[in-house]
Backbone as CSV, one residue per row, in Angstrom:
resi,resn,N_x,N_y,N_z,CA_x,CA_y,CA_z,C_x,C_y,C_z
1,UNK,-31.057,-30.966,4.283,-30.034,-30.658,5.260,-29.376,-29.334,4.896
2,UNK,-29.667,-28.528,6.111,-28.620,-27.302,5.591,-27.062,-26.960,5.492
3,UNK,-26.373,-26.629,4.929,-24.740,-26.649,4.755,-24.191,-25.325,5.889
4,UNK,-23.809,-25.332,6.866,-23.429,-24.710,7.425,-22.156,-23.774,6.800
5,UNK,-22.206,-22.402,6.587,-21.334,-21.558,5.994,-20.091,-21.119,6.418
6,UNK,-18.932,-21.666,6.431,-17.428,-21.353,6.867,-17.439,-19.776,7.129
7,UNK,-16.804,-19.374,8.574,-16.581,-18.087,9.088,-15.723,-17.373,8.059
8,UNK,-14.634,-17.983,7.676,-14.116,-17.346,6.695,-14.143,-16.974,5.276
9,UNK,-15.674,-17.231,4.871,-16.447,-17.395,3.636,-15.776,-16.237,2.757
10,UNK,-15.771,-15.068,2.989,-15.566,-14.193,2.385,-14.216,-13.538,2.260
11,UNK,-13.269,-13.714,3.426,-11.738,-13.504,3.624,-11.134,-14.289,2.889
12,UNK,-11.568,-16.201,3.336,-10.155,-16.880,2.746,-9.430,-16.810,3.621
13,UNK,-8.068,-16.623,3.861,-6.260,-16.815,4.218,-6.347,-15.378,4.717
14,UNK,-6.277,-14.628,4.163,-6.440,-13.258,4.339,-7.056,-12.252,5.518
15,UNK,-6.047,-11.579,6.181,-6.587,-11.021,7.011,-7.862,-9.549,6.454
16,UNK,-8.701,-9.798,6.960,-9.666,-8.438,6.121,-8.743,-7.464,6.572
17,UNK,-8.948,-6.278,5.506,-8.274,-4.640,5.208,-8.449,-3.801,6.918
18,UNK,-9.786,-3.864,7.134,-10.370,-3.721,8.932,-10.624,-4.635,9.707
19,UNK,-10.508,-4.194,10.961,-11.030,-5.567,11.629,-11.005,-4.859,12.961
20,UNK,-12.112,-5.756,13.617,-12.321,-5.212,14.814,-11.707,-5.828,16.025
21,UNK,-11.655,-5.021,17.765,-10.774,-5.623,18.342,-10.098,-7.224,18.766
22,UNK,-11.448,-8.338,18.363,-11.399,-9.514,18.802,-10.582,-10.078,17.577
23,UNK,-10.859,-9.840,16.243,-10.216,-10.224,14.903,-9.044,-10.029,15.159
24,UNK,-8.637,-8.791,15.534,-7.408,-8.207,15.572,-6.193,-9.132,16.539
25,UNK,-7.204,-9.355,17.902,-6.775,-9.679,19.205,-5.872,-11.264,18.702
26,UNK,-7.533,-11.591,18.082,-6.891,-13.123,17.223,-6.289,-13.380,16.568
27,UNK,-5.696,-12.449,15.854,-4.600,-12.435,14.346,-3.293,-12.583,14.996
28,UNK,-3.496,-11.518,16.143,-1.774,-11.746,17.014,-1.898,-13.039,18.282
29,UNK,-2.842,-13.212,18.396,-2.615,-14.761,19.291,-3.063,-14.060,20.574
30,UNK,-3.501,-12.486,21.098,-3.313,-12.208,22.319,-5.151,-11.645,22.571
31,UNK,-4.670,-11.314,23.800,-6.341,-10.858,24.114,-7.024,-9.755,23.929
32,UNK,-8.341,-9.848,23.862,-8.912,-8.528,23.682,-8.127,-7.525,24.832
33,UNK,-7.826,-8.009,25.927,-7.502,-6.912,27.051,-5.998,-6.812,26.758
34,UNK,-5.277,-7.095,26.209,-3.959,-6.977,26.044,-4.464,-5.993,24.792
35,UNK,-5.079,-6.400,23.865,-5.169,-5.647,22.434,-5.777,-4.110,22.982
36,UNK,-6.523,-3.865,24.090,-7.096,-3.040,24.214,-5.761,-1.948,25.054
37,UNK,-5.411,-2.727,26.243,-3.695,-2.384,26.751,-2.943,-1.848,25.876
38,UNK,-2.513,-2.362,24.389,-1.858,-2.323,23.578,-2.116,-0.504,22.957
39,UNK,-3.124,-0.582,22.814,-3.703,0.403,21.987,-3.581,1.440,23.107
40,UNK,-3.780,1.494,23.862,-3.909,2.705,24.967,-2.196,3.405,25.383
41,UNK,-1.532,2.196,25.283,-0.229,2.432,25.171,0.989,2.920,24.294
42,UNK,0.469,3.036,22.850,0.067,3.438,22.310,1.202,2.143,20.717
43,UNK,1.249,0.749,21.344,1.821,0.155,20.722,1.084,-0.033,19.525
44,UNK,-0.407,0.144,19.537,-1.066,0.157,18.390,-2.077,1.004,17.897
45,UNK,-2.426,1.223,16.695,-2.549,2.200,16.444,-3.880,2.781,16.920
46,UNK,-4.611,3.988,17.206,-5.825,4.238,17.286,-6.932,3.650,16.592
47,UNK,-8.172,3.662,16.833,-9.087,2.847,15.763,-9.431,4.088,14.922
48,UNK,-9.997,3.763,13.469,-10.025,4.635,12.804,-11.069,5.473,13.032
49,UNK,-11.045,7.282,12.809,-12.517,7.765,13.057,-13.124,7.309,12.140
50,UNK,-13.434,6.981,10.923,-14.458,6.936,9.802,-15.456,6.076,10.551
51,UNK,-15.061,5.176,11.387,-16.315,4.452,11.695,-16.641,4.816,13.175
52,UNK,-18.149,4.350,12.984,-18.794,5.268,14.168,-18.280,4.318,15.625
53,UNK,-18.511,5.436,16.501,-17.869,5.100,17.987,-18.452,3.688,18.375
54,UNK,-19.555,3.427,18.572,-19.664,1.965,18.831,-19.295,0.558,17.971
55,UNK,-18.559,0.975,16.906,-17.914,-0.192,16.159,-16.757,0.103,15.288
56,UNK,-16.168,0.056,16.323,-14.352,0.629,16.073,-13.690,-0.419,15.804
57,UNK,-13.052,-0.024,13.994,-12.108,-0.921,13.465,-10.635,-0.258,12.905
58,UNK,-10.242,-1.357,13.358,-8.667,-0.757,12.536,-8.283,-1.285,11.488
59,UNK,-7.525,-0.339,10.909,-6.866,-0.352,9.372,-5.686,-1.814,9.619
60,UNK,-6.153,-2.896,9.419,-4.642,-4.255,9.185,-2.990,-3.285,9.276
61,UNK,-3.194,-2.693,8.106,-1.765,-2.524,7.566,-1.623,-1.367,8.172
62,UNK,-2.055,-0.331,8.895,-1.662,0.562,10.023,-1.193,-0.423,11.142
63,UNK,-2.319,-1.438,11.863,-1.457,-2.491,12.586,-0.089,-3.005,12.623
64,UNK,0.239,-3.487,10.937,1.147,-4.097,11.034,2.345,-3.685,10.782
65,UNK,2.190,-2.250,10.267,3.080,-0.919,10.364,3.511,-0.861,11.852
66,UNK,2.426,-0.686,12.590,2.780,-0.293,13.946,3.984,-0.824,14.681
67,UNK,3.415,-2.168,14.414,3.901,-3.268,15.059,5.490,-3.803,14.108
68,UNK,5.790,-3.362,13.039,6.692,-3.889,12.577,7.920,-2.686,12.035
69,UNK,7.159,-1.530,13.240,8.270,-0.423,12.875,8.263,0.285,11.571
70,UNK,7.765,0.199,11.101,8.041,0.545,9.497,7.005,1.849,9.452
71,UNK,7.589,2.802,8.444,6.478,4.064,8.260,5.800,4.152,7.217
72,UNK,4.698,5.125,7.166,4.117,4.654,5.795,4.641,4.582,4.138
73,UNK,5.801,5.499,4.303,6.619,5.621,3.606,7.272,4.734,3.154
74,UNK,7.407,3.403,4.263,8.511,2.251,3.463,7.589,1.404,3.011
75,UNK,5.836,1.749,2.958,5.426,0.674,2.680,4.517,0.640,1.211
76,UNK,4.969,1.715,0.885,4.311,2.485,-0.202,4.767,1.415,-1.210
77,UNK,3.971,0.921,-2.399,4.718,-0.533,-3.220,5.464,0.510,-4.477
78,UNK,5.942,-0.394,-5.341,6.385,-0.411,-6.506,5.702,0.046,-7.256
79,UNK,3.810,-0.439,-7.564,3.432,0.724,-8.831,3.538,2.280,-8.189
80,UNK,2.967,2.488,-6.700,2.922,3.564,-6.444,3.938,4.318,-6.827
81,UNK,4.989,4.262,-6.291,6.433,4.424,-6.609,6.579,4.999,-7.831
82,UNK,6.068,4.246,-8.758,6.586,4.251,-10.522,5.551,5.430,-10.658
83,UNK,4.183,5.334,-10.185,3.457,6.608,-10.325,3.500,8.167,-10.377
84,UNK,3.936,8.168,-9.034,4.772,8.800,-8.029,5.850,9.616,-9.255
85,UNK,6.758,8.895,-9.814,8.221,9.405,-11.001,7.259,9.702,-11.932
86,UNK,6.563,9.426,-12.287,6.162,9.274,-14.599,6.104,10.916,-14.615
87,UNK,6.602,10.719,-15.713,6.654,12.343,-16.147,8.411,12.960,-15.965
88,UNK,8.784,12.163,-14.715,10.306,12.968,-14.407,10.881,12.964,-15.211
89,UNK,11.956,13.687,-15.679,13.153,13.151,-16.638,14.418,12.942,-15.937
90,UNK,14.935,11.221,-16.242,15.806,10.840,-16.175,17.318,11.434,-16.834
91,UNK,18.284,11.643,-15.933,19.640,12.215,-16.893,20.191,11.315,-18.044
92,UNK,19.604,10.022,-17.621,20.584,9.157,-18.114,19.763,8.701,-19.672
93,UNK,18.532,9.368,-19.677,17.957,9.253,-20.878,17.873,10.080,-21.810
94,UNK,18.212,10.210,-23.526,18.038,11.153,-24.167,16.213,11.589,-24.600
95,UNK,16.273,12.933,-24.575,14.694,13.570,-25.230,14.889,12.999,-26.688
96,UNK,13.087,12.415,-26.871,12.838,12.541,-28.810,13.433,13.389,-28.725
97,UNK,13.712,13.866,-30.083,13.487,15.072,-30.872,12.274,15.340,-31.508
């Protein structure tokens, strides 16, 4: 008997990093033609160029940027952040000697 393989074999919980318009459509509960509406309107974001014209995916977290107001700037995390400083000097710290 063969074991039939769960759609979400490889995601899990997790929305994948790309996803294409029906994934997408399905993540927010709405339709491909609303998702497609959406995008033209420009509530969401363009699909990315890297991938070729007949299989256009979008970046999740450009989505959910879009959609949740936020710029890329506020979404930048904590190591980045800390990256971002190393090297600065703090006032509030003394140099070795």
């Amino acid at each position: 008997m063969t074991v039939r393989k769960s759609d979400n074999l490889l995601r899990g919980d997790r929305t994948p990093a790309y996803v294409d318009r029906e994934t997408g459509a399905a993540e927010l509960l709405i339709s491909t033609d609303t998702w497609d509406q959406w995008v033209k309107e420009g509530r969401l974001p363009r699909p990315c160029d890297t991938f070729p014209s007949g299989t256009p995916r979008w970046r999740w977290e450009d989505v959910d940027r879009k959609l949740s107001g936020r710029t890329a700037s506020d979404t930048t995390d904590a190591a980045m952040r800390g990256a971002l400083r190393f090297g600065q000097k703090k006032g509030n710290r003394r140099d070795a000697a």
